[in-house]
Backbone as CSV, one residue per row, in Angstrom:
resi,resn,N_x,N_y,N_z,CA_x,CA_y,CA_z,C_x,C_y,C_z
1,UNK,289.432,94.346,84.600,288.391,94.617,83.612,288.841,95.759,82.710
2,UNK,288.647,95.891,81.725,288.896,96.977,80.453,287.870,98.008,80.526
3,UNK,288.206,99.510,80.855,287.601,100.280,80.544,287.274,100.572,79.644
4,UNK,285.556,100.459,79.333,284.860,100.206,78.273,285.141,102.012,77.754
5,UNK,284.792,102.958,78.839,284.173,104.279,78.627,285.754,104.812,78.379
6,UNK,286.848,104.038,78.720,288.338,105.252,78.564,288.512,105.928,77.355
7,UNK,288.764,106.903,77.582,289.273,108.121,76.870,289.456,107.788,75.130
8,UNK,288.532,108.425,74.468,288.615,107.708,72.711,290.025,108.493,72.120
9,UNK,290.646,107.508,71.854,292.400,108.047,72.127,292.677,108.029,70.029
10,UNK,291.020,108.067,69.479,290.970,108.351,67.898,289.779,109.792,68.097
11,UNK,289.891,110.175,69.038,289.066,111.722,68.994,289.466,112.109,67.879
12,UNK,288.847,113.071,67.083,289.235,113.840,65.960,290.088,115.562,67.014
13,UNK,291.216,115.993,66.342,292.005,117.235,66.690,291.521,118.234,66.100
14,UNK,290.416,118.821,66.824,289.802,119.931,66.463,290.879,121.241,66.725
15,UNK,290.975,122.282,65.823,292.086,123.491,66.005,290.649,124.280,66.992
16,UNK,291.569,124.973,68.143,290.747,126.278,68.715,289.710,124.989,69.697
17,UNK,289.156,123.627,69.729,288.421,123.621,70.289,288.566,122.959,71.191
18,UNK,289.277,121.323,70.899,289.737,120.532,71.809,289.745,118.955,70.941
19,UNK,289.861,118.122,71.885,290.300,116.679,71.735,288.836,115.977,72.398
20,UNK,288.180,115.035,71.397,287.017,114.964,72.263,286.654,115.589,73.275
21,UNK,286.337,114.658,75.030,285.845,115.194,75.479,286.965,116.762,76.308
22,UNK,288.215,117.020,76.021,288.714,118.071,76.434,288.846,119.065,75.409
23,UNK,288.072,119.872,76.282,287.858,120.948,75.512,288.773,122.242,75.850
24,UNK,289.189,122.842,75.178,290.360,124.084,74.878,289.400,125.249,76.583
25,UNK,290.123,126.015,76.985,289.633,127.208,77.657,288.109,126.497,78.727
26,UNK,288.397,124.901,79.285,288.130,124.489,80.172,288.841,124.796,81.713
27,UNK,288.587,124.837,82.709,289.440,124.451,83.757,289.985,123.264,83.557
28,UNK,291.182,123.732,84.831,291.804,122.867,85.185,290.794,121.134,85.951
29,UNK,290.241,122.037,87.099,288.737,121.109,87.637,288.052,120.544,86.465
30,UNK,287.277,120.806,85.376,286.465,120.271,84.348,287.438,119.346,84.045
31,UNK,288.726,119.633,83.669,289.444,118.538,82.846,289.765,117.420,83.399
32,UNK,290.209,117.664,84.666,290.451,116.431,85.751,289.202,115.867,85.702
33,UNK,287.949,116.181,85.713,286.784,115.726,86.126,286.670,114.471,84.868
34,UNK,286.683,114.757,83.477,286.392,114.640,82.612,287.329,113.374,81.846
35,UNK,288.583,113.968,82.745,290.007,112.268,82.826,289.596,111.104,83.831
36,UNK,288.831,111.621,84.819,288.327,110.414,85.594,287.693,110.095,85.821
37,UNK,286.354,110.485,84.953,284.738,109.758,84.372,285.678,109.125,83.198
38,UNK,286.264,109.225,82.439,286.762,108.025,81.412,287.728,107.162,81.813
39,UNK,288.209,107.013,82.666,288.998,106.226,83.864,290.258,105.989,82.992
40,UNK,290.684,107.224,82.788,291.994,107.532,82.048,293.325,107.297,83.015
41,UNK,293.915,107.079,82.627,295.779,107.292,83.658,296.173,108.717,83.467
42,UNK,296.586,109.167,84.303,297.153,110.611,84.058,297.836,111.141,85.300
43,UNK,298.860,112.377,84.784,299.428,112.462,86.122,299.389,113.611,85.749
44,UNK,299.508,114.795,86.844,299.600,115.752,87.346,301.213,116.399,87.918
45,UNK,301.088,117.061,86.530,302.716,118.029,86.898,302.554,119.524,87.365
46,UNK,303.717,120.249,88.139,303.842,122.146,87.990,305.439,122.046,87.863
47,UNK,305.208,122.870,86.682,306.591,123.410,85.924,306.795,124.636,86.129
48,UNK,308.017,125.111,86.495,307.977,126.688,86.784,307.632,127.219,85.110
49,UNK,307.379,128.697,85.528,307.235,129.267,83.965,308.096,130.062,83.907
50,UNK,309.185,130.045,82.725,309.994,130.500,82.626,309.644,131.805,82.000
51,UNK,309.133,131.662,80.816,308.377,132.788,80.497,308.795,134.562,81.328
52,UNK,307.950,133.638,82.313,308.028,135.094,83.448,306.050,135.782,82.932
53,UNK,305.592,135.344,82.450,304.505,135.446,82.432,303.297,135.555,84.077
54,UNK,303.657,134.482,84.596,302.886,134.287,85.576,303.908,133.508,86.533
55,UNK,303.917,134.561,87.910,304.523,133.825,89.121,304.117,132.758,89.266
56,UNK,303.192,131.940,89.199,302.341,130.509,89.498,303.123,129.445,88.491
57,UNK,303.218,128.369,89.363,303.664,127.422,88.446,302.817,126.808,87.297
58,UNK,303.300,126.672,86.490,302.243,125.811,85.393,301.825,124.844,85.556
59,UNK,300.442,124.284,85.211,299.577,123.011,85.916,300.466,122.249,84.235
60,UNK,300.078,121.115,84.217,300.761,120.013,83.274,299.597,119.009,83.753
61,UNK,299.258,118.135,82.509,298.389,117.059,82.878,298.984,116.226,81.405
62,UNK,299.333,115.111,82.238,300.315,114.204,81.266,299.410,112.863,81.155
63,UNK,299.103,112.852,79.624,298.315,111.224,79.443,299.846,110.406,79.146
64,UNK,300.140,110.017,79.706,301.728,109.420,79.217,301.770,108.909,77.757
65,UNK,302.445,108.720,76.824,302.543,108.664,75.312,301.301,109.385,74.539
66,UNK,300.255,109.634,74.843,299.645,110.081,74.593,298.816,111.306,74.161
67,UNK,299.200,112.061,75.153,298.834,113.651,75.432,299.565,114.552,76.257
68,UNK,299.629,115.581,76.246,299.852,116.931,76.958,299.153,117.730,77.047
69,UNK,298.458,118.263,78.317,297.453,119.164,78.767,298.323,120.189,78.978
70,UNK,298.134,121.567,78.844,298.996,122.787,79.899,297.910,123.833,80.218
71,UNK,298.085,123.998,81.497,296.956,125.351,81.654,297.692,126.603,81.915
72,UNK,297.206,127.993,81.711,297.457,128.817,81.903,296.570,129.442,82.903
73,UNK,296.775,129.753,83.974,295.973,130.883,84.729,294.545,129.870,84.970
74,UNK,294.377,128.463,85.171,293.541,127.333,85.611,292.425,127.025,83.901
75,UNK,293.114,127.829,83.283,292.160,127.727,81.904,293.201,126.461,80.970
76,UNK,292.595,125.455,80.657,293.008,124.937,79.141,293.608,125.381,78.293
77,UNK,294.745,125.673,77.759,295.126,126.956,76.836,296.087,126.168,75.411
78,UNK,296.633,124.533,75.575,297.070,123.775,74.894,297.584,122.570,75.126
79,UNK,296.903,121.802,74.139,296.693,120.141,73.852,297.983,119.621,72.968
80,UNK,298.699,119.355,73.313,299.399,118.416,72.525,298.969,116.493,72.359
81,UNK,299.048,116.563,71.262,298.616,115.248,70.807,299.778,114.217,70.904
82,UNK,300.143,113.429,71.201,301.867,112.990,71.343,302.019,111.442,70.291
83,UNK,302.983,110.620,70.267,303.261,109.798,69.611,301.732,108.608,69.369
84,UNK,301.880,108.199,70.080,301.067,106.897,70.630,298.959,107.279,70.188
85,UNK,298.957,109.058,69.790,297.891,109.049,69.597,297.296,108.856,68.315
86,UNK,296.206,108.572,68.324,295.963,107.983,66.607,294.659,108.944,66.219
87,UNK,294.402,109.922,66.703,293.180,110.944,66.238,293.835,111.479,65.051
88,UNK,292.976,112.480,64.085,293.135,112.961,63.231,292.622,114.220,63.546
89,UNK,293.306,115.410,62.372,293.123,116.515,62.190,291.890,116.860,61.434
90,UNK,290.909,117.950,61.098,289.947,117.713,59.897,290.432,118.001,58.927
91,UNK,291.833,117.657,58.381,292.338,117.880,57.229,292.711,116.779,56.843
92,UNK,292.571,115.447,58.125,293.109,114.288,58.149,294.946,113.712,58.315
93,UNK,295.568,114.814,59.054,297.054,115.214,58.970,296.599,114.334,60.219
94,UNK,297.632,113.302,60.751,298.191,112.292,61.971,299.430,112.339,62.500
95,UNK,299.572,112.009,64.191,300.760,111.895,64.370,301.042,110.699,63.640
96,UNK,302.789,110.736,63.378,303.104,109.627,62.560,303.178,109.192,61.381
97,UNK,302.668,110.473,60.790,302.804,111.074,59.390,303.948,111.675,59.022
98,UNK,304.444,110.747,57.555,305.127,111.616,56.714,305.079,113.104,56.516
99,UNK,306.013,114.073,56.685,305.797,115.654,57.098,305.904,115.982,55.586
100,UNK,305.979,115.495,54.479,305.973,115.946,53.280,304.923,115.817,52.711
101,UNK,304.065,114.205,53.371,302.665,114.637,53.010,301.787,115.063,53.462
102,UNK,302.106,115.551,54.640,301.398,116.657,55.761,301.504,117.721,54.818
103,UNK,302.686,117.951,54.343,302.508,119.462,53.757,302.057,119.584,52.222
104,UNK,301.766,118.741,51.659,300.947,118.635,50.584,299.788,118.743,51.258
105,UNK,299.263,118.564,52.152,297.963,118.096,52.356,297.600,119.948,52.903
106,UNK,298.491,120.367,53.269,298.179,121.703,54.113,298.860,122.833,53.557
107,UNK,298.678,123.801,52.522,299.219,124.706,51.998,299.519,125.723,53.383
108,UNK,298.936,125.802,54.323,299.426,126.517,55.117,300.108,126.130,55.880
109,UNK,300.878,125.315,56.102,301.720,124.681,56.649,303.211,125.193,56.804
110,UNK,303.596,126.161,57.030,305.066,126.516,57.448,305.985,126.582,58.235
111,UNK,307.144,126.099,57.945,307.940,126.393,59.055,308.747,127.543,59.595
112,UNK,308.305,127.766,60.700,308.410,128.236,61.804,309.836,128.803,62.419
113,UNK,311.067,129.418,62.037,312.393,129.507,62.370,312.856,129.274,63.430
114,UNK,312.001,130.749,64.190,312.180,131.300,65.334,312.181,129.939,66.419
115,UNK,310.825,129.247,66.332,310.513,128.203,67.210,310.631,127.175,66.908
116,UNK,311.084,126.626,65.950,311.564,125.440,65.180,310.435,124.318,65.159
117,UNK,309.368,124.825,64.870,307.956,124.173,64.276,307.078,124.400,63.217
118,UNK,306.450,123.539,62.744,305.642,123.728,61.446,304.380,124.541,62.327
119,UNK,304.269,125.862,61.667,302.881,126.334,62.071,301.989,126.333,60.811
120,UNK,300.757,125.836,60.974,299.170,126.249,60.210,298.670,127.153,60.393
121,UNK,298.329,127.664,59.135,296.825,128.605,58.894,295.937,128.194,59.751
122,UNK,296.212,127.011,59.842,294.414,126.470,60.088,293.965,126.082,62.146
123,UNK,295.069,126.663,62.673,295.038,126.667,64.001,296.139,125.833,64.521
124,UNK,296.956,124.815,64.426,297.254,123.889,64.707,299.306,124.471,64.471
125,UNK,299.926,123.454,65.073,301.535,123.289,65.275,301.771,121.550,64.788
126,UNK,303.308,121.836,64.365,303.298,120.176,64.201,305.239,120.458,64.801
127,UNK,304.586,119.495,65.621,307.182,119.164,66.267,307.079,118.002,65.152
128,UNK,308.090,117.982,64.436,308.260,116.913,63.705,309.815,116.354,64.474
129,UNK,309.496,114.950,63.795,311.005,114.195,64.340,312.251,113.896,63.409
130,UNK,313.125,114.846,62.983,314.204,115.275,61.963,314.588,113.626,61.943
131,UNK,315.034,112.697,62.615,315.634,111.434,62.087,314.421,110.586,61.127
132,UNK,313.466,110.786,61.833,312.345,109.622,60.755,311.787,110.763,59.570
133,UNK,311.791,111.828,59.568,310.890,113.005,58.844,309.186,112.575,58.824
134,UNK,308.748,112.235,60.167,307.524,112.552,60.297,307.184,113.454,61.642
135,UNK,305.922,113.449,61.652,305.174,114.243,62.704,305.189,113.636,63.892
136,UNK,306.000,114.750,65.111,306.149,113.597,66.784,304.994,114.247,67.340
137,UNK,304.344,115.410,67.200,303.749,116.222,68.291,302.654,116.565,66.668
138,UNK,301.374,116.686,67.628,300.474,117.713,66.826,299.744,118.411,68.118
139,UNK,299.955,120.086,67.987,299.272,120.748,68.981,298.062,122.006,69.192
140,UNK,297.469,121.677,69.477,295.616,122.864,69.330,296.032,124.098,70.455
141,UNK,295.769,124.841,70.504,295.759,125.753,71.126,294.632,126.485,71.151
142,UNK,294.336,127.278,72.520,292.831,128.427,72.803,293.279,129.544,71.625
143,UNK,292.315,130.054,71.151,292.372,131.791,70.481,292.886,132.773,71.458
């Protein structure tokens, strides 16, 4: 049977807040809760942190083509949006977008040296994919 209620995988990419129903500076618990009332697929990773930030491994919650969850310290802290997702930004910027008209569309839109990403004014990251010149990753992050 087709899950009627799964995960609306055209959520709009809110900056600072979340992806429909996942919301930014949730737990780790809320979010799991919230992947399997929409009878989503997902798997559950810990990545060391290299960082050196926090002895604890990093939680990872992988919608496969889809998404990237990462928590920090059991809080929500950033959403990556991945290939396969078809939500929009409220600027209307998509994965899978031409990155030239991403950046018409977003005067704040710059790239990034240090980390080799387009960062926004407007809350948001974009990984673009140098062989096609569009957008592979769009990512929200907590304040």
């Amino acid at each position: 049977r087709l899950c009627g209620n799964m995960f609306d995988l055209k959520a709009p990419i809110v900056p600072f807040e979340g992806i429909g129903e996942l919301k930014l500076n949730a737990t780790y618990e809320e979010t799991v809760k919230a992947l399997q009332a929409s009878e989503t697929y997902f798997q559950e990773e810990c990545w060391e942190d290299y960082t050196g930030e926090s002895d604890e491994p990093l939680k990872i919650i992988v919608v496969p083509d889809y998404m990237m969850l990462n928590f920090t310290k059991d809080k929500l802290t950033k959403i990556s949006a991945l290939h396969d997702y078809q939500g929009k930004l409220p600027n209307d910027i998509c994965v899978g977008m031409d990155l030239e008209k991403a950046q018409g569309m977003d005067e704040g839109l710059k790239f990034d040296e240090q980390n080799q990403m387009y960062t926004s004014t407007q809350g948001y990251i974009i990984e673009d994919n140098l062989d096609r010149h569009c957008i592979e990753s769009i990512i929200i992050y907590s304040k």
